[in-house]
N, C-alpha and C positions, 0 to 999 in steps of 0.2 A: 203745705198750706201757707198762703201768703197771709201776712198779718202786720198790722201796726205796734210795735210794743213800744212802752218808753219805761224812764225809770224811776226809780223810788222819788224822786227829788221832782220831776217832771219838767227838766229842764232840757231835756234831749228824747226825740224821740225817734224810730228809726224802725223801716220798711224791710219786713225779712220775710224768709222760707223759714218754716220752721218746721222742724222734724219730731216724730216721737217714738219712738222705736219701744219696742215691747222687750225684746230681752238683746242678749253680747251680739250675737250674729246678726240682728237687723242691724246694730251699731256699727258693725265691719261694712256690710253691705253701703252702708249711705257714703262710709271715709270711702272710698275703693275709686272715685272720681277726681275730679283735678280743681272740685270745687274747697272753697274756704270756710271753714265751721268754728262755733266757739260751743261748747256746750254749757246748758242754763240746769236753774233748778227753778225758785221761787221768784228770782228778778227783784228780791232785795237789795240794790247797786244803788247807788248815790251818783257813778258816774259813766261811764261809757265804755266797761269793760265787758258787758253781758250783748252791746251789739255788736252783729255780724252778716255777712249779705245771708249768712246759712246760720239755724241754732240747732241743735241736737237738745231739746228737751228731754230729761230723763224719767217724768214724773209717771210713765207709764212700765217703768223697769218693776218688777219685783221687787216689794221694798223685805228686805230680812236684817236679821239682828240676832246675833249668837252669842251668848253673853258664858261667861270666865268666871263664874263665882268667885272662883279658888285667890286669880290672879288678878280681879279685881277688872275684867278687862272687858269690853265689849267691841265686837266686829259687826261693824253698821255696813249697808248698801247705801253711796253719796246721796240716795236722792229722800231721802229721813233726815225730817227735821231734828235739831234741835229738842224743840218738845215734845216729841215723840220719844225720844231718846230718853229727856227725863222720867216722862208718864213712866218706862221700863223700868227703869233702876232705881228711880224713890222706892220703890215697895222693896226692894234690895238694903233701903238708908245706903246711897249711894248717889252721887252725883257729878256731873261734869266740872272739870276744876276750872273751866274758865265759860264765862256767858257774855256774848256783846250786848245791844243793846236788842236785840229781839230773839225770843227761841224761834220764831217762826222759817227762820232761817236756814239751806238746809246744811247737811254735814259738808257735803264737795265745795257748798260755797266758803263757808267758816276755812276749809282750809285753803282753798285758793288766795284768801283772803292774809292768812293766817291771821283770825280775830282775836281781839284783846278786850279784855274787859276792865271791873272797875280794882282789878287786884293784881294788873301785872308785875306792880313794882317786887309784889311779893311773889307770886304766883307765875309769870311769865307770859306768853302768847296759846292760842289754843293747841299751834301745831308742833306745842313742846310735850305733849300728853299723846303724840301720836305712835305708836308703837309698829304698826306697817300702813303701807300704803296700795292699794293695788290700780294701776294706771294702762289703759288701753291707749297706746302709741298709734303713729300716722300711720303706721304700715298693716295695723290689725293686731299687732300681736301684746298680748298682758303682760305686763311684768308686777313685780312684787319687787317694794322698796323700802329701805327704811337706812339707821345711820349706819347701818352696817354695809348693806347689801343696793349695789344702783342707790348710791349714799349721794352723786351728784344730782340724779335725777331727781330724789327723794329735796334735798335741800331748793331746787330750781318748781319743784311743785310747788312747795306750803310757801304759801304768800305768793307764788305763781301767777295769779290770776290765770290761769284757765289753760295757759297758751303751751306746758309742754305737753298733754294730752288728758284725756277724757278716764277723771276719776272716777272708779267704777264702787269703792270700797275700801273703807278704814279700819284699823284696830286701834282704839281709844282705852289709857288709861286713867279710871276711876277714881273718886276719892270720897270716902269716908262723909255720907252725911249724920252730924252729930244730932242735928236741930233743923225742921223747915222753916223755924223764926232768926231774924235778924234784929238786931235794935239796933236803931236808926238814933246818931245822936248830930243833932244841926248847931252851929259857929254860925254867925253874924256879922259881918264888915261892913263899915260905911267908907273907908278909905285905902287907897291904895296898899299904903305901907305897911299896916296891918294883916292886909291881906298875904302880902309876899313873903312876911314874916313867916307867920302862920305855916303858910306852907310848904318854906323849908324847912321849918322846925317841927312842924306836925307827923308823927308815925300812925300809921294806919294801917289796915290789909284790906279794906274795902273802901273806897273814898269816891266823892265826886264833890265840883265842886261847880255852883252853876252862877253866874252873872249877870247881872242886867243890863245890857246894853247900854239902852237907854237913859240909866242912871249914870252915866262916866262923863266925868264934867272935870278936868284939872284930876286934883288926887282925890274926887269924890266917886265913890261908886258902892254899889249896894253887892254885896255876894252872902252867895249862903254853905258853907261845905258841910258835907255830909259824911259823917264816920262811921262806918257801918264793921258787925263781926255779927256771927252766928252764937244764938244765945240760948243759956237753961231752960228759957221760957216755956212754956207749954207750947207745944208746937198750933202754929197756924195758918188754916186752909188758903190756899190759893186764893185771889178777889180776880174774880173770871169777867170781872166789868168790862165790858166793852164801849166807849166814848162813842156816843154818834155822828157822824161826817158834819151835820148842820153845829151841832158843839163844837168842832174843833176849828172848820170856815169862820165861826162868829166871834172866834177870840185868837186866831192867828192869819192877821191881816194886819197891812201896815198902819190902818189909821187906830186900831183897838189895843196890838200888842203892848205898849210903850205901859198904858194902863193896867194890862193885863197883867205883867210884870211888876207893878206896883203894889197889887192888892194880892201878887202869889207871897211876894217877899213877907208884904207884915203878917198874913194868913198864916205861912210858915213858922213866927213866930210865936204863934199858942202855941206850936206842935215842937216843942226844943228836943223831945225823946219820945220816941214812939218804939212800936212792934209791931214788923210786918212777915209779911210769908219772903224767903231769899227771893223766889222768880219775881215777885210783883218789884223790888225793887232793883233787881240786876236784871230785868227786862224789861222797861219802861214801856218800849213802845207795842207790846201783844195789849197794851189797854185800849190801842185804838182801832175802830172797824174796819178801816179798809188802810190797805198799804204807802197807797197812792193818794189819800186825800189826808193825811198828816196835817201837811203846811196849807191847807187850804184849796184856794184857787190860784195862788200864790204858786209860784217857781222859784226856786230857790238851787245856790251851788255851794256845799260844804267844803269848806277848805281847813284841814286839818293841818296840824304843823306840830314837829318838837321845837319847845325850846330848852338848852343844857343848863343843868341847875344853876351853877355859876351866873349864867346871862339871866336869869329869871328876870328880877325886879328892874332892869334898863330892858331888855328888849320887850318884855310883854308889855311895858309904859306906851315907849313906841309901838309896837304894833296896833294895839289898840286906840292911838291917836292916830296911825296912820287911817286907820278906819273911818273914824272919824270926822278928820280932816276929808277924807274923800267923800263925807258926807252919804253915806252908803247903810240901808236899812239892815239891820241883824235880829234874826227872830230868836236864834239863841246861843251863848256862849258857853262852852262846857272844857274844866280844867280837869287834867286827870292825871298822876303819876306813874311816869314809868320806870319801871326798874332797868339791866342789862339784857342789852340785843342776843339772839340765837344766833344760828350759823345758818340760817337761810338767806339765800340773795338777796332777795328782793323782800324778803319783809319790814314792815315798816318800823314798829317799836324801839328803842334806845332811850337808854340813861336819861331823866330829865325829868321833863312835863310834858304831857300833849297838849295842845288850844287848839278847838273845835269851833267856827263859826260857820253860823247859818245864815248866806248873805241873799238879801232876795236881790231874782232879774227882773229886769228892765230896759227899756231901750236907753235910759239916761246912763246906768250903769253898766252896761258892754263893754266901755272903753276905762272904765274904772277897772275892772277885773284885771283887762290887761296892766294895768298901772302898776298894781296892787302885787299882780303875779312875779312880776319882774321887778320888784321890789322883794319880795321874799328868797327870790334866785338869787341876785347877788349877794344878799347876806347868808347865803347857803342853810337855808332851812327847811328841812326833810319833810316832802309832803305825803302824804296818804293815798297811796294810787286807787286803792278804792273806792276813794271819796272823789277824785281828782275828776278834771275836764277840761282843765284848762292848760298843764306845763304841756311843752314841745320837745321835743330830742334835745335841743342845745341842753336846755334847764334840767331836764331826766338825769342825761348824762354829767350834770352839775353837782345832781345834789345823790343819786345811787351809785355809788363806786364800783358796785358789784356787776352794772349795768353789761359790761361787755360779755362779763363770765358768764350769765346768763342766757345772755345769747347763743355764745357756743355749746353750751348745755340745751340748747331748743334745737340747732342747728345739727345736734348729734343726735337725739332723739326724736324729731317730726324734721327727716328731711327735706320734705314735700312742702315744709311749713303751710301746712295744713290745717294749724287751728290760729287763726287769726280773727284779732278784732278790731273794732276803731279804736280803740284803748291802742293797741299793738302799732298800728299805723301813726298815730300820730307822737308814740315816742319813738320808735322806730325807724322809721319808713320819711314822714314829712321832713323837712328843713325849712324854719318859717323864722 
């Protein structure tokens, strides 16, 4: 079936076949040609790793789920969400030790991705919980991996994006839910220094910490961080609200947000300590209707970055003036700590901060991205291939050192290089 898809962000969209195969053996039968596939789930991507001229949809697979009381463990089918996962194991008091920013999202992606949520620093990446992997290669055949066992393969999957083959199934381990309440306790900044303060000196195991664009004027700027832990409280239900697409159009647009921003911050400040349900807070975005109407009508491209603790307070100054300076709409800035990197390739996370910005497109700003992009390459600062659209081979291979291992691990497992995407192509493949 021929189809249009594009992605979370709706800044790329792109013309494919798409396949949906029912169970293993249709999934052998479609690789067996000399075409190119990437396989999908839900098409939660920010950027260009979910197209391909071919996708192998999995959402028709048998979804199963075998759960480990004893060992605390559960064995999922990749194409189970997230939330599905939890609905399972709450009733257990048991939960997934890491959440990004939406459950909606499914297991094969989380770990192609290897997602991080708002507790790495403590906690780690998702695909550090992962106890096996079971992966269908170019050639048809399954292997089973993990740090022991196909320990290269296993490390060139999580965080992988997609590319050394078609995740069929995981074994995840669990951890202990105490409490479904969190208290939520919110910090207030009006100036830079403050802020950077703060947040190197700040300990937490659950944090975020969000900015106002708009408000950064010199060393002025409005933030709010957020400290979150699981608490004695009487535990509390889920808020299943869903925001409606005309709510979210009417206040994430360039002429509204700068305002919207302003009345969230002081609003924020009756609310200095609340109590919420953990998902409603470590998955922000299952509050809104649809996937694809988030930012609007608005396009937008997320450019994630670490910066190393050391550099915080000079380069997040700079950055966010370079911003600035480029005169360049941001719908929203999100600061979050990471703790120490795993032994995966290509996963993104390490020591520091991550900065998150949501920069909208335009015809005015096309040639600003690029500006912008190549200003981050030379100071060598690690971007988030998931989020990504915009680095080339040169900048890939600048800032992932792991960049070549990886390859040779794809090149020994999908000879045929067989699962390719525009993601792949253009660190890969182009020279620009």
């Amino acid at each position: 079936m021929t189809e249009k898809i594009s992605n979370w962000s709706n800044n790329k969209s792109f013309i494919t076949n798409i396949y949906k195969p029912k169970n293993y053996n249709e999934i052998k039968n479609i690789i067996k040609n000399k075409k190119k596939y990437i396989s999908s789930g839900k098409g939660y991507n920010y950027g260009d790793s979910i197209f391909s001229e071919n996708i192998i949809n999995l959402e028709k697979i048998d979804k199963k789920i075998n759960f480990n009381l004893e060992d605390q463990e559960i064995e999922c089918s990749s194409n189970i969400t997230l939330n599905e996962i939890l609905d399972t194991v709450e009733t257990k008091r048991l939960t997934l030790a890491i959440l990004p920013g939406s459950g909606n999202i499914t297991l094969g992606g989380a770990i192609a991705a290897d997602v991080h949520g708002k507790n790495h620093e403590k906690f780690g990446s998702f695909c550090n919980y992962l106890n096996e992997l079971t992966i269908m290669c170019s050639n048809g055949k399954i292997l089973k991996c993990n740090e022991k066992k196909n320990k290269d393969l296993f490390r060139a999957t999580c965080g992988g994006m997609g590319l050394t083959g078609i995740i069929l199934s995981a074994k995840i381990k669990l951890i202990k839910l105490k409490s479904t309440t969190m208290k939520i306790q919110n910090y207030y900044f009006y100036n830079y220094q403050d802020l950077t303060k703060f947040l190197l000196s700040k300990k937490s195991i659950y944090s975020i910490t969000w900015v106002d664009y708009y408000s950064i004027k010199g060393n002025n700027i409005r933030a709010i961080y957020s400290d979150a832990n699981f608490s004695n409280h009487k535990d509390i239900k889920k808020n299943n609200l869903k925001i409606p697409n005309f709510v979210i159009s009417l206040f994430f647009n360039t002429l509204i947000i700068k305002y919207f921003n302003l009345l969230f911050f002081y609003l924020k400040k009756f609310n200095k300590t609340s109590f919420v349900n953990y998902r409603n807070f470590l998955l922000p975005f299952d509050y809104f209707s649809s996937k694809k109407k988030f930012y609007g009508k608005d396009k937008i491209i997320q450019i994630q970055i670490i910066i190393k603790r050391k550099d915080l307070k000079l380069k997040l100054f700079e950055f966010l003036g370079k911003i600035k300076e480029l005169r360049m709409d941001c719908f929203l800035i999100g600061i979050k700590k990471f703790g120490k990197k795993n032994n995966n390739f290509l996963s993104f996370p390490d020591k520091g901060f991550t900065i998150t910005f949501d920069l909208v497109v335009n015809n005015e700003n096309n040639k600003k991205f690029a500006t912008l992009i190549n200003e981050l390459s030379n100071k060598k600062f690690k971007i988030y291939l998931t989020k990504d659209i915009l680095i080339n081979k040169k900048i890939y291979f600048n800032i992932y050192p792991n960049a070549k291992r990886f390859l040779l691990i794809k090149k020994k497992y999908d000879k045929r290089n067989k699962f390719h995407s525009s993601l792949y192509s253009r660190i890969y493949l182009e020279n620009k």
